[in-house]
Backbone as ProteinMPNN parsed JSONL, in Angstrom:
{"seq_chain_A": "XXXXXXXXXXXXXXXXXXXXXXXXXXXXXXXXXXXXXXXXXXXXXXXXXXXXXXXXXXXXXXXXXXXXXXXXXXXXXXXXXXXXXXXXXXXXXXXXXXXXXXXXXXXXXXXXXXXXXXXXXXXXXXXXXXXXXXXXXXXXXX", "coords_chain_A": {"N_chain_A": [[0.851, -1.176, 0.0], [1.049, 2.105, -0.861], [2.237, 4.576, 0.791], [1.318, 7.151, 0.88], [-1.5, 7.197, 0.994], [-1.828, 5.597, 3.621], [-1.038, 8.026, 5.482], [-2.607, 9.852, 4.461], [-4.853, 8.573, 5.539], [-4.257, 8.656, 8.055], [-3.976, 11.259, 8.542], [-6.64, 12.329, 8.205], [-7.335, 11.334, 9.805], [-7.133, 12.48, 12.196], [-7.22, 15.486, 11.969], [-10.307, 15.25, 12.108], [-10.493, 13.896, 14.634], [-8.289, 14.272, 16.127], [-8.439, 16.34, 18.468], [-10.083, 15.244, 20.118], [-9.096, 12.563, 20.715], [-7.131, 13.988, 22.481], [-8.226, 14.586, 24.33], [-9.269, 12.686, 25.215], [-6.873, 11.239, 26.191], [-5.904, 12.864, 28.197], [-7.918, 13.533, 29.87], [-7.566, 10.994, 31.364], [-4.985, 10.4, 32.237], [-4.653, 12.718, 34.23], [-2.662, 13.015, 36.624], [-0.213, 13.125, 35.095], [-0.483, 14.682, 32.582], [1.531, 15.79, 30.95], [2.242, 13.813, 29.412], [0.825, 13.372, 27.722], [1.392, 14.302, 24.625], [3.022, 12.479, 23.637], [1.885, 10.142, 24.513], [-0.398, 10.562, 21.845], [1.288, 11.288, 19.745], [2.373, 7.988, 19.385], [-0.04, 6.496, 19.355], [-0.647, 7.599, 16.914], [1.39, 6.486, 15.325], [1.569, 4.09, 15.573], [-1.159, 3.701, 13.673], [0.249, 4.472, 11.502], [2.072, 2.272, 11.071], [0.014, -0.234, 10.577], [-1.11, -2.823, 8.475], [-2.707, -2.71, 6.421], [-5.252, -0.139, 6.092], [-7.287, 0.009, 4.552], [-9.481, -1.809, 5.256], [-10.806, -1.289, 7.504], [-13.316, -0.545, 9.375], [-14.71, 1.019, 11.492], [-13.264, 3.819, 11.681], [-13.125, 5.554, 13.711], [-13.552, 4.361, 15.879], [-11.536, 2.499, 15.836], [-9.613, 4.134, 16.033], [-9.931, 4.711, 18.913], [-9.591, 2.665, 20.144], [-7.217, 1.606, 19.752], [-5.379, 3.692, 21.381], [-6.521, 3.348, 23.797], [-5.016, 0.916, 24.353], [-2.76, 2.136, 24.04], [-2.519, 3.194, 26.284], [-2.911, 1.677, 28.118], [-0.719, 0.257, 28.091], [0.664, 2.068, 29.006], [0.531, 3.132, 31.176], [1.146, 0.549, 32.889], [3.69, 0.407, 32.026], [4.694, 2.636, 33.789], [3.961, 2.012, 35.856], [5.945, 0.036, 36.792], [7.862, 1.039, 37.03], [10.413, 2.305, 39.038], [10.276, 5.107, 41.479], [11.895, 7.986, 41.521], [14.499, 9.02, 43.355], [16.249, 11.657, 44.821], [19.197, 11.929, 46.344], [19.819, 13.725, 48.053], [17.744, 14.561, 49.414], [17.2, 12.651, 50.773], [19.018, 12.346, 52.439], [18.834, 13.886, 53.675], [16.405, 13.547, 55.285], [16.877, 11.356, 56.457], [18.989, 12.629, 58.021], [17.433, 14.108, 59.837], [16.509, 12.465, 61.64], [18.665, 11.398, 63.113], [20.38, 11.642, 66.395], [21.296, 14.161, 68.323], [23.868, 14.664, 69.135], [27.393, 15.032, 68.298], [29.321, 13.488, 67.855], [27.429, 10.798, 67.256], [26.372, 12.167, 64.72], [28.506, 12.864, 63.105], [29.205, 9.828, 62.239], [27.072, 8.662, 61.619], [26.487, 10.36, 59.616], [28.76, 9.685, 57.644], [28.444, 7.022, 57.092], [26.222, 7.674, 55.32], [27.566, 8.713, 53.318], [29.465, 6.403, 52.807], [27.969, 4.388, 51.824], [26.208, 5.944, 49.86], [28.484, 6.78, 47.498], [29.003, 3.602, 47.313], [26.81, 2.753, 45.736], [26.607, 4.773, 43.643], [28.674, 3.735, 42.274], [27.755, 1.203, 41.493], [25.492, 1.941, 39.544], [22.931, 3.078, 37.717], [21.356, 0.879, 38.473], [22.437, 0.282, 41.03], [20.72, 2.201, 42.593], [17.798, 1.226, 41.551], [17.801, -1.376, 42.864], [17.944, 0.005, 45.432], [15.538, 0.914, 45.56], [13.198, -0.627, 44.819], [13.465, -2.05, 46.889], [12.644, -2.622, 50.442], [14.417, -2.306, 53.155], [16.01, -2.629, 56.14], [18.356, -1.903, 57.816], [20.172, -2.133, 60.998], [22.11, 0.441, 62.217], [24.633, -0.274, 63.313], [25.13, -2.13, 61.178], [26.235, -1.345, 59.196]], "CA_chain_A": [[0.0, 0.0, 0.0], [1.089, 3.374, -0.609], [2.549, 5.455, 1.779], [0.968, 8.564, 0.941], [-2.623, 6.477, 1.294], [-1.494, 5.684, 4.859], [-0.47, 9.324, 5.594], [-3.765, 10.554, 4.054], [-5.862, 8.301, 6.164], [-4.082, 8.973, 9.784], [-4.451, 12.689, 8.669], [-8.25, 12.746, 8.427], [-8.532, 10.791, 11.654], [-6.06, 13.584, 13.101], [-7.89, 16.546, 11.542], [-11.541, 14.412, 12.563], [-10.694, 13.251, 16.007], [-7.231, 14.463, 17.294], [-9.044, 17.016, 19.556], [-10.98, 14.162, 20.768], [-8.393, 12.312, 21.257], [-6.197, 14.132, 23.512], [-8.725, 15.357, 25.9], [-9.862, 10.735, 25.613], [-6.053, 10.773, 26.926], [-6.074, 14.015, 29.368], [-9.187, 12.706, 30.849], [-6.848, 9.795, 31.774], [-3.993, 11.242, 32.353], [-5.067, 13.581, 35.347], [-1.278, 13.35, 37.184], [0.598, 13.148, 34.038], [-0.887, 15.114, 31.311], [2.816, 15.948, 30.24], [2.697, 12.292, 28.556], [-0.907, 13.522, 26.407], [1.665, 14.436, 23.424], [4.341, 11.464, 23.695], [0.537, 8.98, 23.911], [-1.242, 10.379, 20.863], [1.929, 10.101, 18.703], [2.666, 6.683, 19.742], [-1.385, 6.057, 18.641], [-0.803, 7.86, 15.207], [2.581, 6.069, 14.72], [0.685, 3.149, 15.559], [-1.885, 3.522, 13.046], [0.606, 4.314, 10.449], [2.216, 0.911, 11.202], [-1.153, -0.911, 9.956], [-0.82, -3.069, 6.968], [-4.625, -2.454, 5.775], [-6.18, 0.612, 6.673], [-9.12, 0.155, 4.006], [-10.339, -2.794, 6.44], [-11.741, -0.831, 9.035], [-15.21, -0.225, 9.15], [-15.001, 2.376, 12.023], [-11.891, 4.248, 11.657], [-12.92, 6.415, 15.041], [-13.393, 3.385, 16.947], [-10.148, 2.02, 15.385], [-8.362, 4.938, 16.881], [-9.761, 4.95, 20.501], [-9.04, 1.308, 20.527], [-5.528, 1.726, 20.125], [-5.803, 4.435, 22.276], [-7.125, 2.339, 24.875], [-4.031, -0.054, 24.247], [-1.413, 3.123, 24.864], [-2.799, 4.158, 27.309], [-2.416, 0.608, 29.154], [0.81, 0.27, 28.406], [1.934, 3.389, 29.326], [0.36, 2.552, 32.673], [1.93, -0.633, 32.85], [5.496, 0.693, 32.195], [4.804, 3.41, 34.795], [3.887, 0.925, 37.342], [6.552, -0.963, 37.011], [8.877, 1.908, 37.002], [10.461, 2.916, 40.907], [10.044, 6.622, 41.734], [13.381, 9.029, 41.396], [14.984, 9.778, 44.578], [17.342, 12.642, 45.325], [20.07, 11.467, 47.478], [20.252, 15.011, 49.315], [16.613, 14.585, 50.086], [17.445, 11.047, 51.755], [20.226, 12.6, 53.097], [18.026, 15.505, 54.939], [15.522, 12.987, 55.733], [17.714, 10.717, 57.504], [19.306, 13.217, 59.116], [16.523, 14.974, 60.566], [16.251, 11.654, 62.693], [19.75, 11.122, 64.033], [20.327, 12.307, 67.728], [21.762, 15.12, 67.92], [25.07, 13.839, 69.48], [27.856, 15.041, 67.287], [29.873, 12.274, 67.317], [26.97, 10.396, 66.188], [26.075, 12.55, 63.679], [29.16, 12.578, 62.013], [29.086, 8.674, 61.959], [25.82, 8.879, 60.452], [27.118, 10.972, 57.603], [29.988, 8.706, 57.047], [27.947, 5.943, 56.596], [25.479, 7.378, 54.494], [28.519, 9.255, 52.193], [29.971, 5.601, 51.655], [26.416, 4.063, 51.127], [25.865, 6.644, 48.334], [29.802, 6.368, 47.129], [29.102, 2.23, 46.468], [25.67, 2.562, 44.967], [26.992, 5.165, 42.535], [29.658, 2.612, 41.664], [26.613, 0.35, 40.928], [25.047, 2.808, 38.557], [21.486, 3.392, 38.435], [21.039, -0.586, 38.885], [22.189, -0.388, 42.56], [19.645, 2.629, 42.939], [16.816, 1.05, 41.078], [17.606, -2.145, 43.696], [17.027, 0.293, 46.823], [13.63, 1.606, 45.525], [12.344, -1.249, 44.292], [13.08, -3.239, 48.334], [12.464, -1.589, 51.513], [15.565, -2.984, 53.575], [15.855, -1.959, 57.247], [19.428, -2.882, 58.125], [20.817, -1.253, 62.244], [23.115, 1.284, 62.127], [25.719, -0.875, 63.365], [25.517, -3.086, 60.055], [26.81, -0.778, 57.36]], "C_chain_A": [[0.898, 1.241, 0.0], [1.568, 4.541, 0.527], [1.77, 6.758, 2.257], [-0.383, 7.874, 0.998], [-2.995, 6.13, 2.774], [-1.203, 7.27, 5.306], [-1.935, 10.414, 5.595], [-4.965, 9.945, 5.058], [-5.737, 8.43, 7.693], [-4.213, 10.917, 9.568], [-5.666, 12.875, 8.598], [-8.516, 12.659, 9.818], [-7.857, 12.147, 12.464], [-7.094, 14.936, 12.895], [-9.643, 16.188, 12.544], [-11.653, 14.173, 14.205], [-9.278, 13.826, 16.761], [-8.019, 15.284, 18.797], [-9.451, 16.226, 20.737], [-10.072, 13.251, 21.934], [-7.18, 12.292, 22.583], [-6.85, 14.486, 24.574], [-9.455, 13.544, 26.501], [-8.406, 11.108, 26.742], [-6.015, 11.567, 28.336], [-6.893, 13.167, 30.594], [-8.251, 11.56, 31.558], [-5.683, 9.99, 32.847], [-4.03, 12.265, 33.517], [-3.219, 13.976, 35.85], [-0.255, 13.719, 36.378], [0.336, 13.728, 32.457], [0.405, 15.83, 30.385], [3.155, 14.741, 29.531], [1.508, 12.489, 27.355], [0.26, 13.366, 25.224], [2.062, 13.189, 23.083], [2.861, 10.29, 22.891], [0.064, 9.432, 22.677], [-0.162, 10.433, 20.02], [2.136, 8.962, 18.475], [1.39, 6.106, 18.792], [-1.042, 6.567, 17.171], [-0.258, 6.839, 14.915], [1.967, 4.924, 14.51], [-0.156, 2.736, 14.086], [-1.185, 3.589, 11.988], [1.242, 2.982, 10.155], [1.06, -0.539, 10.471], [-0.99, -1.232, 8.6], [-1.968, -2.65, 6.152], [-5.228, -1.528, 6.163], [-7.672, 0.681, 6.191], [-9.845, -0.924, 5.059], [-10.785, -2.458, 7.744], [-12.692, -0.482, 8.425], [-15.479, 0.957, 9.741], [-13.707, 3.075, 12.216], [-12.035, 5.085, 13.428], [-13.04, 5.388, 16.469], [-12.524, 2.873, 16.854], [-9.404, 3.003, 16.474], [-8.398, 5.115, 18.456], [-9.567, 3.635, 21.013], [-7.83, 0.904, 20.961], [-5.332, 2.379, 21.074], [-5.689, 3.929, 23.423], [-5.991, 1.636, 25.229], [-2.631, 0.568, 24.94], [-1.093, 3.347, 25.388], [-2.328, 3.401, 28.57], [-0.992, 0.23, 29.357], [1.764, 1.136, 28.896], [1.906, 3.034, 30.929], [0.895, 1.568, 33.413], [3.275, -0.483, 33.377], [5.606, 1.724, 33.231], [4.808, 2.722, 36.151], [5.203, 0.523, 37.368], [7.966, -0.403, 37.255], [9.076, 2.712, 38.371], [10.212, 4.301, 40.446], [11.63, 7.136, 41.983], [13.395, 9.371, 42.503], [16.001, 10.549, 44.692], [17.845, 12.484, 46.449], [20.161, 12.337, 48.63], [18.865, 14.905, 50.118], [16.691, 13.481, 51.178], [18.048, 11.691, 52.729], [19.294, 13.283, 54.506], [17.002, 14.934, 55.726], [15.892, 12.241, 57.155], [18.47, 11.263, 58.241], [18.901, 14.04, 60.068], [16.131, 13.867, 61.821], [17.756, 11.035, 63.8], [20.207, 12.587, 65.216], [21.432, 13.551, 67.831], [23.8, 15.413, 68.617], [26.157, 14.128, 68.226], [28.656, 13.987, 66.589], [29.132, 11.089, 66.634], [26.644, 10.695, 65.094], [27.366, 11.924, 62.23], [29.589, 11.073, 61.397], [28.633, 8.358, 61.027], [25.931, 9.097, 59.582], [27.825, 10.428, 57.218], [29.99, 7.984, 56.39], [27.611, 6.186, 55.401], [26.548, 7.814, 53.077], [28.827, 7.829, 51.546], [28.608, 4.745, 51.151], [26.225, 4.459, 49.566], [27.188, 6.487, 47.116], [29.205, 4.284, 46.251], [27.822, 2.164, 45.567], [26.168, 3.256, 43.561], [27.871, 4.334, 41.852], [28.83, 1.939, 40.607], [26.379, 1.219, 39.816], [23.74, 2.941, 39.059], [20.734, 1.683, 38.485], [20.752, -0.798, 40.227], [20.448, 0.86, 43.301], [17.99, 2.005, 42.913], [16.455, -0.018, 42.472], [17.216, -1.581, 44.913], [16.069, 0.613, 46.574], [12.702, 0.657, 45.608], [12.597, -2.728, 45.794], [13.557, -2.454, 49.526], [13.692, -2.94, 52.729], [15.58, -2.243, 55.249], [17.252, -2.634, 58.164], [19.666, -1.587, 59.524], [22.095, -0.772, 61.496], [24.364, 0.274, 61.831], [26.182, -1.891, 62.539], [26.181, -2.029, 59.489], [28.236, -0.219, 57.799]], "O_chain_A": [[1.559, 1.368, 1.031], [0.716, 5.348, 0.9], [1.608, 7.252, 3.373], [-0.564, 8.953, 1.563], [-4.139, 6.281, 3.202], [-1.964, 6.704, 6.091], [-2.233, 11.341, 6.349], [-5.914, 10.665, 5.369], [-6.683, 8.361, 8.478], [-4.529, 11.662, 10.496], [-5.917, 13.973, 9.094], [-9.234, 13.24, 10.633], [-8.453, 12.612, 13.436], [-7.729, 15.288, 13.889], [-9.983, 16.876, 13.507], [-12.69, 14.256, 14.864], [-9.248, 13.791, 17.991], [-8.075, 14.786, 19.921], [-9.25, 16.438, 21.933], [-10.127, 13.154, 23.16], [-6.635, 11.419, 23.258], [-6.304, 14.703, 25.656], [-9.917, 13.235, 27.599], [-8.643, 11.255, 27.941], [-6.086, 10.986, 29.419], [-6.635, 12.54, 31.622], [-8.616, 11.45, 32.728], [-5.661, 9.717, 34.047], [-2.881, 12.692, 33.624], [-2.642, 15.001, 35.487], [0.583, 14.533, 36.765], [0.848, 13.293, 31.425], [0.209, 16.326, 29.275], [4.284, 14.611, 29.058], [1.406, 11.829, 26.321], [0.208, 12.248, 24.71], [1.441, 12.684, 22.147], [2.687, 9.85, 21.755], [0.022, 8.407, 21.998], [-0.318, 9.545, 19.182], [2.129, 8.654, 17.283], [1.579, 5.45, 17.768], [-1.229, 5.759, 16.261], [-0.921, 6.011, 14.29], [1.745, 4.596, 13.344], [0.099, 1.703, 13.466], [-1.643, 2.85, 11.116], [1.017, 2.497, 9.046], [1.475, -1.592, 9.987], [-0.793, -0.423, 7.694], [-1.745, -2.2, 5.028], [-6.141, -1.957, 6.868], [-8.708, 1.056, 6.741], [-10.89, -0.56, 5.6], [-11.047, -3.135, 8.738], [-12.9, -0.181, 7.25], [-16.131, 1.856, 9.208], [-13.084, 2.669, 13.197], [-11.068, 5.123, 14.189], [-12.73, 5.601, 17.641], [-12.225, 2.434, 17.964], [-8.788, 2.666, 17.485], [-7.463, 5.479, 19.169], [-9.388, 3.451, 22.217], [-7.418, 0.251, 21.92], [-5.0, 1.662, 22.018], [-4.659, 4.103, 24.074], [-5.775, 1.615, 26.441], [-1.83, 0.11, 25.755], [0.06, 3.719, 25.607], [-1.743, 3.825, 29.566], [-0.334, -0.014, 30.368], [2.973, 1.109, 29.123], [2.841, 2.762, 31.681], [1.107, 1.755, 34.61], [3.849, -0.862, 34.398], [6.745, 1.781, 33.693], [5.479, 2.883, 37.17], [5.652, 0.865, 38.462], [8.962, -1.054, 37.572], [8.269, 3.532, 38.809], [9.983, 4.619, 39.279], [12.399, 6.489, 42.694], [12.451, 10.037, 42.926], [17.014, 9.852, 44.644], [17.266, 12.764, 47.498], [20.445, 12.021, 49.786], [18.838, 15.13, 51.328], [16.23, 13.581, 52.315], [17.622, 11.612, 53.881], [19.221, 13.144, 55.727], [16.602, 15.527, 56.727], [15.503, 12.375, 58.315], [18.826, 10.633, 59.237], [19.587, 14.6, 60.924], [15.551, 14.266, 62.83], [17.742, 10.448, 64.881], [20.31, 13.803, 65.056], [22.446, 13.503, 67.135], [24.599, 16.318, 68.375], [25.914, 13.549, 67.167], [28.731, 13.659, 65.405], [29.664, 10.416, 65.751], [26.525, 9.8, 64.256], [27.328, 11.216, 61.224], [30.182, 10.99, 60.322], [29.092, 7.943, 59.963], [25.643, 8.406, 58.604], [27.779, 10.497, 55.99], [30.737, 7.77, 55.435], [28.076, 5.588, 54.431], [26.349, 7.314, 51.97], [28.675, 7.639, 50.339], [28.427, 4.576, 49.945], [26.13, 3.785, 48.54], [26.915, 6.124, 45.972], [29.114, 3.953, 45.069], [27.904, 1.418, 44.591], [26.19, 2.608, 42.515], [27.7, 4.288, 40.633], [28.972, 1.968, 39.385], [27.3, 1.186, 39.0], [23.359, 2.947, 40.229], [19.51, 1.559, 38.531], [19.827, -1.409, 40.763], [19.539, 0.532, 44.064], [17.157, 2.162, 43.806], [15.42, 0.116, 43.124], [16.387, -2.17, 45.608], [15.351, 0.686, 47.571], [11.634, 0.779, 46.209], [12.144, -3.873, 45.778], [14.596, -1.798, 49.599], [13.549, -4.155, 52.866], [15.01, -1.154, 55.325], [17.2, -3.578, 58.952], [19.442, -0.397, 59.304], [22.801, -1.271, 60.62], [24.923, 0.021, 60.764], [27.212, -2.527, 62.764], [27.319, -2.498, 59.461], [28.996, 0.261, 56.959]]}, "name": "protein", "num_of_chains": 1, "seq": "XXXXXXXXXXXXXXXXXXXXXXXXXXXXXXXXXXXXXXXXXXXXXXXXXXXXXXXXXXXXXXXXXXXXXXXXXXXXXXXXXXXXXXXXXXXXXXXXXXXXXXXXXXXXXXXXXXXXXXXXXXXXXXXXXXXXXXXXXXXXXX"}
């Protein structure tokens, strides 16, 4: 098929339904509506991917189908994806709970300096491993 046949038929639905479309994903999207653009290319790209476009019957139900599909996967890969932590925030966190004892403090910081020191070694592997398991080791381990 044609390229420019494909091209011509994801531009109607675009012209026809994009509007539609992004406020289907928005609507969805509530926390993350900075992903609306990224999802409805993905759905075009999608549709240009299609070996047959004359074989749809409802081209606007075609597109919120996929849609539907993007939308899960995006969800999917978000789930499954830890949350970004800023080490200084840890840092400030965990040190808002050690006693105020200087000699422990500066222990404390010692630790957590080589803590952060071997993880960076790791890369973002050893990070991904503390997010993704809640570990509760005594002081006097590390």
């Amino acid at each position: 098929m044609p390229a420019d046949n494909k091209q011509a038929f994801v531009a109607a639905l675009v012209r026809d339904h994009g509007q539609r479309l992004r406020r289907f994903l928005a609507a969805r999207l509530r926390n993350a509506s900075s992903d609306v653009p990224d999802l409805v290319q993905e759905v075009y790209l999608r549709l240009l991917r299609m070996p047959r476009h004359e074989t749809i019957r409802s081209p606007q139900a075609y597109l919120f189908t996929v849609a539907h599909h993007v939308l899960y996967e995006h969800r999917l890969h978000e789930s499954a994806t830890p949350e970004a932590v800023q080490m200084t925030d840890v840092l400030a966190e965990i040190e808002s709970y050690v006693e105020e004892d200087p000699a422990t403090h500066l222990e404390t910081r010692q630790r957590l300096e080589r803590a952060d020191g071997t993880l960076r070694l790791r890369g973002s592997g050893g990070w991904k491993f503390v997010q993704s398991h809640v570990i509760f080791v005594p002081w006097t381990e590390w």
